[in-house]
VOVO-703766 format. One record per residue (C-alpha): residue in one letter; x, y, z. Coordinates in steps of 0.05 Angstrom, whole numbers, plus 5000, padded with zeros to 4 digits. Layout:
# VOVO-703766
+------+------+------+------+
: code :    u :    v :    w :
+------+------+------+------+
:    A :    X :    Y :    Z :
...
+------+------+------+------+
//
This chain:
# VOVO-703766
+------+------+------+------+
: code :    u :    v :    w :
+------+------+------+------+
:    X : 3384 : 9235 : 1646 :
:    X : 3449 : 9209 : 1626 :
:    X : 3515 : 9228 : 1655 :
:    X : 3527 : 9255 : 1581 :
:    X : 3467 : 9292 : 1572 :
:    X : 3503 : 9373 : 1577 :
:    X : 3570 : 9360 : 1545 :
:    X : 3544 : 9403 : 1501 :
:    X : 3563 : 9456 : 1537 :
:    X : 3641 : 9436 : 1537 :
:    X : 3629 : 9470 : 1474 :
:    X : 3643 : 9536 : 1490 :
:    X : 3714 : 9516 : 1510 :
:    X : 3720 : 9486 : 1437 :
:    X : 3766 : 9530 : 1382 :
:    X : 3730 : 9553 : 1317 :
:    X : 3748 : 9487 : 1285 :
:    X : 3710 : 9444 : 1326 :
:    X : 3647 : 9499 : 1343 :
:    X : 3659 : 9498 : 1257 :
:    X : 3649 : 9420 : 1248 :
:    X : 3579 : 9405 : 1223 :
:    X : 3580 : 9334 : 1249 :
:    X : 3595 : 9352 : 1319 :
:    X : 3550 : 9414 : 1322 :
:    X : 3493 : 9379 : 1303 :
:    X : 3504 : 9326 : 1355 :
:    X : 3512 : 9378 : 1400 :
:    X : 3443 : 9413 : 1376 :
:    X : 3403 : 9344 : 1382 :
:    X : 3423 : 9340 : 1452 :
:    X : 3402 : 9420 : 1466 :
:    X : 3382 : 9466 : 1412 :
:    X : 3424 : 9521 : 1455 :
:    X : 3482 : 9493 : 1442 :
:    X : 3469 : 9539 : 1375 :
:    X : 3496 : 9597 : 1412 :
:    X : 3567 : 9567 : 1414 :
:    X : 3564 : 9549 : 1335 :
:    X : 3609 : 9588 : 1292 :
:    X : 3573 : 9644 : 1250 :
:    X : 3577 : 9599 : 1178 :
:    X : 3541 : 9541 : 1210 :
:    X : 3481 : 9598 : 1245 :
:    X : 3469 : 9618 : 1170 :
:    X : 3455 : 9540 : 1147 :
:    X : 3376 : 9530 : 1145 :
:    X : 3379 : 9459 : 1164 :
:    X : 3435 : 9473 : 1203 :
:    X : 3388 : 9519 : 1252 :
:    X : 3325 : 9488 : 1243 :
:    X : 3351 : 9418 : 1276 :
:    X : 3364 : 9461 : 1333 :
:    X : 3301 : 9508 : 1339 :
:    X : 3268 : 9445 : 1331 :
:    X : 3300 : 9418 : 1391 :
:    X : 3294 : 9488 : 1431 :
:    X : 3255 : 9543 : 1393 :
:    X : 3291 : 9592 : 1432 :
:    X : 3352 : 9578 : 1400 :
:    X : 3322 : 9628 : 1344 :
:    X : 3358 : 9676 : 1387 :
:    X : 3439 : 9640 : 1367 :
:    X : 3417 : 9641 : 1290 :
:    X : 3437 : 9691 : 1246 :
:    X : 3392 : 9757 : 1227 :
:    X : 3383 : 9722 : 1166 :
:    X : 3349 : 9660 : 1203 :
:    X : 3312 : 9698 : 1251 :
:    X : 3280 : 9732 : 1181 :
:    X : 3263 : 9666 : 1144 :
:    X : 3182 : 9649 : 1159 :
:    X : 3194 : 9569 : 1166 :
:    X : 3252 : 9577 : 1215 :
:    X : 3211 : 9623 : 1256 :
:    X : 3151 : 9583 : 1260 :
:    X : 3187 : 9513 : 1274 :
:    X : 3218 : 9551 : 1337 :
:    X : 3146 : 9586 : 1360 :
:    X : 3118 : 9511 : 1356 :
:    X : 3170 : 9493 : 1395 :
:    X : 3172 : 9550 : 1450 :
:    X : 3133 : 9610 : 1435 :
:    X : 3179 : 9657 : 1471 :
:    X : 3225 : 9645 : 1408 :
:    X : 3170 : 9698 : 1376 :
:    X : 3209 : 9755 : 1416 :
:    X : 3270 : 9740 : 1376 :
:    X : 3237 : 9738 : 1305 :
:    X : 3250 : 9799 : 1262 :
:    X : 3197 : 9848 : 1273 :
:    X : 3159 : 9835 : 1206 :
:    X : 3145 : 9759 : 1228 :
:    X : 3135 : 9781 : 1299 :
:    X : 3069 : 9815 : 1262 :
:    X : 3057 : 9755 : 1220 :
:    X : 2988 : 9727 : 1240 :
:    X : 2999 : 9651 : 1226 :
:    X : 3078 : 9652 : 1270 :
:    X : 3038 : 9689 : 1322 :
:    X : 2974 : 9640 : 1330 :
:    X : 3020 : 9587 : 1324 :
:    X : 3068 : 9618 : 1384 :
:    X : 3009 : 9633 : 1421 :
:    X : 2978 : 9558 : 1413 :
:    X : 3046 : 9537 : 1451 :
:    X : 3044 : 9585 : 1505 :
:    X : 2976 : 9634 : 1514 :
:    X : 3021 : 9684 : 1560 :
:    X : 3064 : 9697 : 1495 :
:    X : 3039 : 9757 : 1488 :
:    X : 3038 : 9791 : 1559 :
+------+------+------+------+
//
């Protein structure tokens, strides 16, 4: 691990321009997909935006928008990635028989 590997997290010190700047939030989200949750709220309604980071931690599902955690892509890439993310799906997908398969192909205890 580098020594740069979490200065993600000086993010949450950051103002709204900087937590606004695409360029450095997605740098941010391709080190740690959690970094999400310190995004400001235009940047957790952009789709590519939020599946670069559920890609890189499904459980950042949980940062995205309502909107996000509604769309049946988004929630799939994250329950590939970490099928806990399922748990923060809107209730219709959390009932969706391919998202749940695939969230319970990640991790079988999913649904304990």
């Amino acid at each position: 691990m580098t020594r740069y590997s979490q200065t993600w997290r000086a993010l949450q010190y950051g103002d709204i321009a900087l937590k606004s700047d695409r360029e450095i939030m997605l740098a941010a989200v391709r080190q740690n997909g959690y970094a999400m949750s310190y995004a400001a709220p235009g940047l957790k309604t952009d789709r590519d935006f939020v599946l670069v980071a559920v890609r890189e931690n499904g459980y950042a599902l949980g940062s995205a928008s309502t909107e996000m955690r509604s769309d049946r892509e988004v929630v799939l890439e994250a329950v590939r990635q970490n099928g806990h993310a399922l748990g923060v799906a809107c209730l219709e997908l959390q009932a969706d028989r391919q998202i749940v398969l695939a969230a319970v192909r990640e991790n079988g205890l999913v649904l304990e």
